[in-house]
Steps between C-alpha positions, in 0.01 A plus 500: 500500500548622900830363547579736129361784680692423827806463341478817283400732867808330647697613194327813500578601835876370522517813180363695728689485794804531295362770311430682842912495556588654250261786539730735718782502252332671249548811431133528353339374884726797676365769286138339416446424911640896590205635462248493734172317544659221361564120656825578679547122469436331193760226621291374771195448252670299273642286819120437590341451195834263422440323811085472492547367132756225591270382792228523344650292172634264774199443632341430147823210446388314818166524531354141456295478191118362501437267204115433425 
C-alpha cells in the first residue's frame, strides 16, 4: 500500500509542475492575479508543492520495508 501512495505523490506532483507552466498563459491568471493582495506567484507554488510531492513519493518507493 506505501509504494501505491508513493507512486500516486510522484504522479501527483509531475501534474503539478506541469500544471504550474502553463499558468502564465492564461488569460484567466493575468486578470485573476491583477488585483492586489493576491499571490503574485501562483507558478512558484505549484513548482514546490510539485517538487515536495515527488520527493516525498520518492522517498515512499525506496524506503526499505519492515516485515513482522
Amino acid at each position: 500500500m506505501g509504494r501505491i501512495i508513493g507512486l500516486v505523490s510522484v504522479v501527483i506532483g509531475v501534474l503539478l509542475i506541469l500544471k504550474g507552466q502553463t499558468i502564465p498563459e492564461d488569460i484567466h491568471h493575468r486578470v485573476k492575479y491583477f488585483m492586489p493582495g493576491l499571490p503574485k506567484n501562483p507558478t512558484t507554488y505549484c513548482y514546490i508543492g510539485g517538487g515536495l510531492l515527488i520527493f516525498c513519493g520518492l522517498l515512499g518507493l525506496i524506503w526499505p520495508r519492515r516485515r513482522f
